[in-house]
Structure formats: C-alpha cells, structure tokens
C-alpha positions as CSV (number, residue, x, y, z in Angstrom):
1,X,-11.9,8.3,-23.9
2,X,-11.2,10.0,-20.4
3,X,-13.2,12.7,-18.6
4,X,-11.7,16.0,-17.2
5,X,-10.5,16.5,-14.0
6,X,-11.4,19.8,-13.3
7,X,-9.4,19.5,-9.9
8,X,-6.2,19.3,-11.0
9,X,-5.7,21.1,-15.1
10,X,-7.2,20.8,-18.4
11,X,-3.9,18.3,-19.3
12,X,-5.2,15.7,-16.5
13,X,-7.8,13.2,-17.4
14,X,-9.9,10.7,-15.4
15,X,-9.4,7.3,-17.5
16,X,-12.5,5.8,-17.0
17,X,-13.9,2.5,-18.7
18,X,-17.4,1.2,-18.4
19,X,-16.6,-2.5,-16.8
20,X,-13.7,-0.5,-14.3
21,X,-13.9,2.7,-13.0
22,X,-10.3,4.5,-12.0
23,X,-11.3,7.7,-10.1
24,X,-7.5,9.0,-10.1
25,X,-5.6,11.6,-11.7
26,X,-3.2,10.9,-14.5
27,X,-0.5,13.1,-15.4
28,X,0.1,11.3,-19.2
29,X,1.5,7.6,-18.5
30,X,2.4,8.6,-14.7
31,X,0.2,8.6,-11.9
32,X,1.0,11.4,-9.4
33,X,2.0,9.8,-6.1
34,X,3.0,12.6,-4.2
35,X,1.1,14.4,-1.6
36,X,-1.2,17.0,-4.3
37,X,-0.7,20.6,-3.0
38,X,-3.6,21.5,-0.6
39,X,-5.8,23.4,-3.0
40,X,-6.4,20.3,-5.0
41,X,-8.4,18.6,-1.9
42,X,-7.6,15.9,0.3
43,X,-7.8,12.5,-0.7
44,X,-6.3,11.6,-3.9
45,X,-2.6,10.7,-2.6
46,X,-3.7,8.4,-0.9
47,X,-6.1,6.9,-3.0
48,X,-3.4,6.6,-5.9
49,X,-1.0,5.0,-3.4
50,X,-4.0,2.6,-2.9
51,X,-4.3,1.4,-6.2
52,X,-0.5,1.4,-7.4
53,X,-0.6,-0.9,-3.8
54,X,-3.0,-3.3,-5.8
55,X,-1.7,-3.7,-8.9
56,X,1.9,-5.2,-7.2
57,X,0.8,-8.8,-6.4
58,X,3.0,-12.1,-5.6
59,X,3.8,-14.4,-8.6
60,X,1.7,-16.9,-6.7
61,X,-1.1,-14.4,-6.3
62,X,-1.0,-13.2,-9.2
63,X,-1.0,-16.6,-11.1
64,X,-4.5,-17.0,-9.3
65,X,-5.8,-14.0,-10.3
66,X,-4.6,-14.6,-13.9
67,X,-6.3,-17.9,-13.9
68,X,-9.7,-16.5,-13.3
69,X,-9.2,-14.0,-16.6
70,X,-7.7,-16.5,-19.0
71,X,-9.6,-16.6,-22.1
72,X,-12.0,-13.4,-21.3
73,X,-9.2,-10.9,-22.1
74,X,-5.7,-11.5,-23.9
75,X,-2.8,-11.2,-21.0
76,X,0.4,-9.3,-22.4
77,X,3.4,-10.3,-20.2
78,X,6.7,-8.6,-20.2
79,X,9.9,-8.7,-17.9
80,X,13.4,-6.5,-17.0
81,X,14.8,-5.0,-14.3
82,X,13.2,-1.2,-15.0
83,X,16.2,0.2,-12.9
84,X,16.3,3.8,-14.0
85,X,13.2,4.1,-16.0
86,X,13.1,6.6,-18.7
87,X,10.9,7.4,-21.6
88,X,11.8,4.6,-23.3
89,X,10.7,2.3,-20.7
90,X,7.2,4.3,-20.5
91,X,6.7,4.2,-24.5
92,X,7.8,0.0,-24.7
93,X,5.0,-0.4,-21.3
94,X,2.3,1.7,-23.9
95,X,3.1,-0.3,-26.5
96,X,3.2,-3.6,-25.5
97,X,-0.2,-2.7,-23.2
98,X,-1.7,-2.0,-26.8
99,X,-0.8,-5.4,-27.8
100,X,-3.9,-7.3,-25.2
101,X,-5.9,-6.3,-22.7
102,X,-3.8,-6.8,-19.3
103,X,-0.4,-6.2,-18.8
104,X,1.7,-7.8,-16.8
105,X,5.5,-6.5,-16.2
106,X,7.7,-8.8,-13.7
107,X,10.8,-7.2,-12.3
108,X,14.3,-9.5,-11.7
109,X,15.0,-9.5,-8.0
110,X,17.7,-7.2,-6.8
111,X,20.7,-9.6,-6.9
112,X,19.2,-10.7,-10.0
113,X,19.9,-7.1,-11.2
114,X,23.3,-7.8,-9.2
115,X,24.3,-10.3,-11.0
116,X,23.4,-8.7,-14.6
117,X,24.2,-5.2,-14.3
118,X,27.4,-5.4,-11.7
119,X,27.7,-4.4,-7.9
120,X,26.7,-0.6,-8.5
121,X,23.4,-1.7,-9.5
122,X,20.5,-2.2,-9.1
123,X,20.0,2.2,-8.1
124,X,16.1,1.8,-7.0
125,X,15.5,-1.4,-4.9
126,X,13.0,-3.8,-5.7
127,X,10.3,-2.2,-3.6
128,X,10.8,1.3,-5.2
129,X,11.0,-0.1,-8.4
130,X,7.5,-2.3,-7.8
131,X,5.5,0.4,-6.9
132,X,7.3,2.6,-9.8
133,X,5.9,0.5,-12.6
134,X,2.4,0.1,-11.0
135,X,2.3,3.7,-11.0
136,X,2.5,3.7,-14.9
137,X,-0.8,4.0,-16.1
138,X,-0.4,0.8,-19.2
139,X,0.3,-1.4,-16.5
140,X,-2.2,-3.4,-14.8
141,X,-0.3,-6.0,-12.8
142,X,3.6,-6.0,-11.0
143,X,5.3,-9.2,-9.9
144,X,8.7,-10.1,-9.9
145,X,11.1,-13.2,-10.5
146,X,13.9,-14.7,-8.9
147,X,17.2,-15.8,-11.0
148,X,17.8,-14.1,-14.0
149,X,15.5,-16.8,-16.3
150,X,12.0,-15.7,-16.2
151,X,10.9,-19.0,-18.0
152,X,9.4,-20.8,-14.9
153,X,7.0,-17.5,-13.8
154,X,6.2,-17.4,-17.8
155,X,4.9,-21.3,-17.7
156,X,2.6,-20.4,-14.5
157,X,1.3,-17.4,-15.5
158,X,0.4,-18.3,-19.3
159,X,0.0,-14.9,-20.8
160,X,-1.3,-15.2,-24.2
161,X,1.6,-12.4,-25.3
162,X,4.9,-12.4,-24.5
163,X,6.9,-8.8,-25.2
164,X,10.5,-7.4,-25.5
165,X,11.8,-4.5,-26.9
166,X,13.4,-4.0,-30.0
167,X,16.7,-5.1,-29.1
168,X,16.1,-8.6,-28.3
169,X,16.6,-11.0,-31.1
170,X,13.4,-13.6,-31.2
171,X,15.7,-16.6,-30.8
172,X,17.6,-14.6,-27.8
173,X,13.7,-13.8,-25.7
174,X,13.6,-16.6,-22.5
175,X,10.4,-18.1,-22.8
176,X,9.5,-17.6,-26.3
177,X,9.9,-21.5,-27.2
C-alpha cells in the first residue's frame, strides 16, 4: 500500500502508513543513498541519509525508546554481523520484519566480527555496515553489541520476537532460553 513517485519511475513507491509518513524513495528493500541525478530534484539524498541516520541508535538509547513501545506493537529482534550483505540477508530482514511490527537488527562490533570470521574480516566496518542495514527498508531500528554473546542486549531490550535464519538450530540461538 504505497503511492507512486512520479519523480523517480513507475518501479519506485512512496511507502506511506497512516500513523508514519516516509516521504522517501524506495528502490524495492533498498533505499537509494546516493546523490539522485540532477533531473530528479534536489533534496531527497539528503533526506534518505536523514532517516537511515535515525533509525541507528545506541543500545542504551534504543532500550529507551523500546520501553516506550512495549506492549503497543510486537518488537522483532534479530542479530549478525551483516558483513557482505546479499539477497539473502535482504529476504531473512523482510521476513523476520513480517513476523511484528518493529524490527530491530544489532550488529557484532568489528573485533567481534574479528574474532568469529578471522583477521580478513570484517570487509565493511561497523559504521558502513550500520548505516547499510538502516538503509533496508524492513528495518526500523540498528544497534550493535559488544562480545560475540548477544544475550545481555537481548535481556535490556525485551523484544517480544527473537529471529535467526534457517541455519541456526533452536537450542544453538543465544538468548532463546
């Protein structure tokens, strides 16, 4: 249930939703981030760098912030290191965004990713990868985690869902218990 942008092509929708407006342009699950060719206007770079700005928040923040919604809407929560994201990545993010009403995706830390994935990696820092996944339309809210156990930010967040993909065992998912 989007409108047409007429500004950009007929494949482009405005998402809009009657309790939050999102005047940007979507490009299927990406937001475009880069600087739109002159004939589109001015204006919508930076107000998509805006908003993907808001959706990263602190894990303190965003506990606060997640407080205030408890109850009204069911919080989906889901965590990895989103590295070199791929269509997998951006179908699992749809997916589990279908499962509530907010989504919530927290990143390990880079020597998290370090530690995990070997001295090569991670490829995209933490800031790249942050702003990344808030550019992904499913997601409403980035954090990240230190360590690679992402039980404690689990326990102060609460989210009433709790997501992996389908190669994590049940008994194998950190914070399930």
């Amino acid at each position: 249930p989007g409108q047409r942008c007429g500004c950009i092509s007929s494949r482009v929708f405005l998402r809009t939703q009657p309790a939050r407006r999102r005047p940007w342009p979507c490009y299927g699950y990406l937001r475009y981030s880069a600087p739109l060719p002159s004939r589109f206007g001015s204006g919508h770079s930076t107000r998509t760098m805006e908003l993907i700005q808001s959706k990263i928040k602190s894990p303190k923040l965003l506990a606060s912030l997640l407080k205030k919604k408890r109850g009204k809407r069911k919080i989906v929560f889901t965590n990895g290191c989103f590295d070199v994201l791929h269509l997998g990545h951006v179908t699992y993010l749809e997916k589990a965004r279908r499962q509530g009403a907010l989504l919530v995706v927290a990143l390990d830390t880079d020597e998290a990713v370090r530690k995990q994935k070997g001295d090569l990696r991670p490829l995209n820092t933490l800031t790249d990868r942050l702003q990344v996944i808030a550019a992904l339309a499913s997601v409403d809210y980035v954090t990240w985690f230190d360590g690679s156990d992402p039980r404690p930010l689990i326990r102060t967040l609460k989210p009433d869902i709790l997501v992996k993909g389908g190669d994590w065992k049940p008994g194998q998912i950190l914070g399930s218990e």
